[in-house]
C-alpha positions in Angstrom: -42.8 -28.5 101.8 -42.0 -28.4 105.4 -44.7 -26.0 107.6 -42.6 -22.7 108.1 -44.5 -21.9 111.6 -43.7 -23.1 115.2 -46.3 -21.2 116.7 -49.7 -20.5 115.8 -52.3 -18.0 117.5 -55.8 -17.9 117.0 -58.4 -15.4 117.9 -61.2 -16.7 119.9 -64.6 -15.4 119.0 -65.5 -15.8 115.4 -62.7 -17.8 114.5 -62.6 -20.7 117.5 -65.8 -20.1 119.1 -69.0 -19.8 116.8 -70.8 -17.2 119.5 -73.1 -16.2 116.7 -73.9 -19.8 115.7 -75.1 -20.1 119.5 -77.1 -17.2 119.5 -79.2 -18.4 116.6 -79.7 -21.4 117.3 -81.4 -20.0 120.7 -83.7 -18.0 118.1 -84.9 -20.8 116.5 -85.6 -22.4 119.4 -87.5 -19.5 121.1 -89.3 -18.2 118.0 -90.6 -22.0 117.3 -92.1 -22.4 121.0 -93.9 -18.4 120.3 -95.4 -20.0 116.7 -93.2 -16.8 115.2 -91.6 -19.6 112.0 -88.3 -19.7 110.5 -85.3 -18.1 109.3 -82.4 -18.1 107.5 -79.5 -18.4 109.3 -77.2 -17.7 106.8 -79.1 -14.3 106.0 -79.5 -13.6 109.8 -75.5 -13.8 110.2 -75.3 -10.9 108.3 -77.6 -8.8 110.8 -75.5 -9.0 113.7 -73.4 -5.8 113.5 -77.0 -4.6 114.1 -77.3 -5.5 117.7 -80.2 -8.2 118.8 -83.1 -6.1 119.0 -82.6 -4.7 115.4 -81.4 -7.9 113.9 -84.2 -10.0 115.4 -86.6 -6.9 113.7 -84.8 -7.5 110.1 -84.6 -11.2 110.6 -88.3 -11.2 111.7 -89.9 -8.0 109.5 -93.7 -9.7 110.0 -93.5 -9.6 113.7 -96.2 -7.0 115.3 -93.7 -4.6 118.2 -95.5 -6.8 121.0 -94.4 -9.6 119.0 -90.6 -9.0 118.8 -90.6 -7.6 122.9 -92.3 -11.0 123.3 -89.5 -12.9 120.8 -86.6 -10.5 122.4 -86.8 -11.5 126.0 -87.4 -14.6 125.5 -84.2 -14.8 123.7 -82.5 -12.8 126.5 -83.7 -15.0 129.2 -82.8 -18.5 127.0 -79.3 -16.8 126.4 -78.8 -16.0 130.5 -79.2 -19.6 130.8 -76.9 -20.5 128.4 -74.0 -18.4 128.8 -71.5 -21.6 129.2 -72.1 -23.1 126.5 -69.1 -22.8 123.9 -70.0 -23.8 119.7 -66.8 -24.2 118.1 -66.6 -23.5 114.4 -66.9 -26.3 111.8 -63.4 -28.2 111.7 -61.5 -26.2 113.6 -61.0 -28.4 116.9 -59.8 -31.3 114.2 -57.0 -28.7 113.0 -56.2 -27.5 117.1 -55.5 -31.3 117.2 -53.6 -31.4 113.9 -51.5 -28.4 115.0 -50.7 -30.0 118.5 -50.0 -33.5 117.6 -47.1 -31.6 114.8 -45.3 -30.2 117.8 -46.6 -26.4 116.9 -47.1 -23.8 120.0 -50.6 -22.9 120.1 -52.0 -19.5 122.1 -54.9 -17.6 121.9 -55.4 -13.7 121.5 -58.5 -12.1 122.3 -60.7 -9.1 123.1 -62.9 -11.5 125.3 -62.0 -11.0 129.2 -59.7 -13.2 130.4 -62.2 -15.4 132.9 -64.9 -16.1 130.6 -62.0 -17.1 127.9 -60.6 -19.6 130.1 -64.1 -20.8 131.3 -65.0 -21.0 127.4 -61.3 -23.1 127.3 -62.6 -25.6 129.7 -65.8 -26.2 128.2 -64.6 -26.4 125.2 -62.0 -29.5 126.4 -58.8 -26.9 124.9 -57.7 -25.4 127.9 -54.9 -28.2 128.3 -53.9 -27.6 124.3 -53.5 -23.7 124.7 -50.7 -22.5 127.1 -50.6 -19.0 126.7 -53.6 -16.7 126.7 -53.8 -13.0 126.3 -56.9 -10.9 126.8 -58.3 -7.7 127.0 -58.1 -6.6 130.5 -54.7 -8.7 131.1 -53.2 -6.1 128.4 -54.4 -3.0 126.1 -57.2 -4.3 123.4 -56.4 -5.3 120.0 -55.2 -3.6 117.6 -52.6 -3.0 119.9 -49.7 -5.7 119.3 -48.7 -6.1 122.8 -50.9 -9.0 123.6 -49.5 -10.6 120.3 -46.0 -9.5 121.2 -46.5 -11.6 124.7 -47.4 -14.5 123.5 -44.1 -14.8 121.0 -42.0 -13.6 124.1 -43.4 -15.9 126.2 -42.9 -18.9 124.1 -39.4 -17.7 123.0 -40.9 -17.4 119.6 -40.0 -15.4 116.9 -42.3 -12.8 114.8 -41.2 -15.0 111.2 -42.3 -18.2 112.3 -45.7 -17.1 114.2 -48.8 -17.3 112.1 -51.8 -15.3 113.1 -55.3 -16.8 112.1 -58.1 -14.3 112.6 -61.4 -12.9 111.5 -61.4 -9.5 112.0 -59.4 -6.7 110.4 -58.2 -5.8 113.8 -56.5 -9.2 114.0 -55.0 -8.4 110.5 -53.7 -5.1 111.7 -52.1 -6.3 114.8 -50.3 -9.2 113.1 -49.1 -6.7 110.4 -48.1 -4.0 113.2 -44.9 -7.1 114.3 -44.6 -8.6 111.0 -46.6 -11.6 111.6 -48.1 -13.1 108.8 -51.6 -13.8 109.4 -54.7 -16.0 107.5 -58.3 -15.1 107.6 -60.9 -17.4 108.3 -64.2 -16.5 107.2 -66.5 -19.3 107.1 -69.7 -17.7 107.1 -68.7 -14.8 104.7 -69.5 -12.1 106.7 -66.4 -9.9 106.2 -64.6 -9.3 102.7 -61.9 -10.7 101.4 -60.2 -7.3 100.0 -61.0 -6.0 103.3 -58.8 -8.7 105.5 -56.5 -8.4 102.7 -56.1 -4.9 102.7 -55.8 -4.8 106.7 -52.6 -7.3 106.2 -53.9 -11.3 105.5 -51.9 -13.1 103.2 -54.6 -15.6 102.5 -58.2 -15.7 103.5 -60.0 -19.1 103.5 -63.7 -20.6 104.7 -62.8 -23.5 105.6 -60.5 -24.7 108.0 -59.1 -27.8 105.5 -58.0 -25.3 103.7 -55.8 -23.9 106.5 -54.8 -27.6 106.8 -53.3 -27.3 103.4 -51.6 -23.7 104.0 -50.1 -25.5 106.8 -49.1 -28.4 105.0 -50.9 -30.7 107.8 -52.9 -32.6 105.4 
């Protein structure tokens, strides 16, 4: 079976870029040197609708106050210093490559400003792979489809052979508002299934073989 889609538009944080991923490993760093022990990553993911301060409390419940002020900026000072860096999520630069060398269109809509998205590009070694870009700022914020709606125009595309890959509802929603079809990824499990498929995903996988597959790439 033949892959349906010409074009193919990804969301950036959470679903290119692992943002999160790089924000705990910086914890683990800075709460070795302090003596404060480990964590579990996995569990900390789910913390981080908290905000840092509370999720380094819940991730670290034995910490004295002076302890996690201590911990907090000396995360805040590590992350300062590392705000180029760019962790992409497991196997998705080998399907970015996959999708290119098939011929397919590939754009990026995000929330994230447009500067720090295209320095994020560059260190990441994409920004020669992805063409078009939309981001808040250039246009009104997702949910909104016009970003979305850009993109297709731009490329000459059509809504029925664009495929939205996401991992936010709001990236659901949009596709859904211009009859896109979109695919969650959700590699970490930190969003529900029902939920992305109630908000418009026609599949939601956690891993990005898997998405190979859907695309018939493999």
């Amino acid at each position: 079976m033949s892959n349906p889609y010409d074009l193919v538009v990804f969301d950036w944080e959470g679903t290119i870029a692992d943002t999160l991923g790089i924000v705990l490993h910086v914890v683990a760093t800075e709460a070795n040197v302090l003596g404060f022990g480990d964590f579990d990553p996995q569990q900390a993911r789910k913390f981080v609708d908290l905000g840092l301060v509370q999720a380094l409390k819940k991730t670290y419940p034995h910490l004295t106050e002076p302890q996690h002020q201590q911990l907090l900026q000396s995360v805040q000072l590590a992350m300062h210093s590392r705000s180029a860096d760019v962790c992409l999520m497991p196997g998705v630069r080998e399907l970015i490559f996959q999708l290119h060398d098939a011929g397919i269109n590939l754009a990026v809509a995000t929330n994230k400003g447009h500067q720090s998205l295209f320095r994020a590009l560059q260190a990441a070694g994409l920004d020669k792979l992805f063409k078009v870009t939309r981001s808040a700022g250039q246009v009104p914020a997702k949910p909104c489809p016009q970003m979305l709606e850009e993109i297709i125009a731009e490329y000459s595309g059509a809504a029925a052979t664009t495929l939205m890959i996401g991992d936010s509802l709001i990236d659901m929603e949009m596709a859904k508002s211009v009859k896109v079809t979109a695919v969650g990824i959700d590699i970490y499990h930190q969003q529900e299934e029902a939920a992305l498929k109630a908000a418009g995903a026609l599949a939601v996988f956690d891993d990005y073989k898997q998405v190979a597959d859907f695309l018939n790439l493999s």
